[in-house]
N, C-alpha and C positions, 0 to 999 in steps of 0.2 A: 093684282095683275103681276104674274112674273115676267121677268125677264128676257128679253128674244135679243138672242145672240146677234152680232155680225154675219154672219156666217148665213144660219137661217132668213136672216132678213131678205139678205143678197140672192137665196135660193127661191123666198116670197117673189121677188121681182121679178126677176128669170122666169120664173111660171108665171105669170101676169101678163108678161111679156110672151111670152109661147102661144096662151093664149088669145089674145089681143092679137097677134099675128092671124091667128085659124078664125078669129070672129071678121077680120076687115075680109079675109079671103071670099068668105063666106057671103059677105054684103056684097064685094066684087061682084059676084057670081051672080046672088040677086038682083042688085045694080042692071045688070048686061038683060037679063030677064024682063026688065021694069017692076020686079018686085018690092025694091029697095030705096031708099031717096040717096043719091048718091052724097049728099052734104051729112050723111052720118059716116062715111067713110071717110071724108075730110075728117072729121069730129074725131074718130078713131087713132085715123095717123096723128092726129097733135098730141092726142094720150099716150100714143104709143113712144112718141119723139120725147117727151117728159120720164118716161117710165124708162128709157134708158139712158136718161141722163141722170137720172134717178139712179141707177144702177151702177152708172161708169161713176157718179161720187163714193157710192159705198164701196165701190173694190178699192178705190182710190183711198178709204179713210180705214178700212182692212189692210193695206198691204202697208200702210203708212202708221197704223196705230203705236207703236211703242216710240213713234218718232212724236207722236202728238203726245202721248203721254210726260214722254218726257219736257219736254216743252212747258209743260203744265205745271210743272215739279218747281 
């Protein structure tokens, strides 16, 4: 298994997150139709609340890295 940068990772999320946005949209939509069960749109936004807190730690441990590094030392 090689190695996934910082960088990449935080780009992972980001798209996860873009998506995850277009999927609750999506259910919204169905939701209002009576396609949909609205308690997956619940389910969605608590993913979605995770995946950018998920996100705000890795810009936070990117923009802080040589500070952790050093630390380490």
């Amino acid at each position: 298994m090689s190695k996934i940068g910082l960088p990449e990772q935080i780009t992972a999320v980001e798209r996860s997150i873009v998506n995850l946005r277009g999927t609750i949209a999506q259910l919204q939509d169905m939701a209002r139709l009576k396609r949909a069960d609205p308690i997956m749109i619940g389910m969605r936004e608590g993913h979605l609340i995770e995946l950018e807190a998920a996100l705000k730690t890795l810009k936070w441990v990117y923009a802080n890295h040589e500070k952790i590094r050093s630390a380490l030392k």
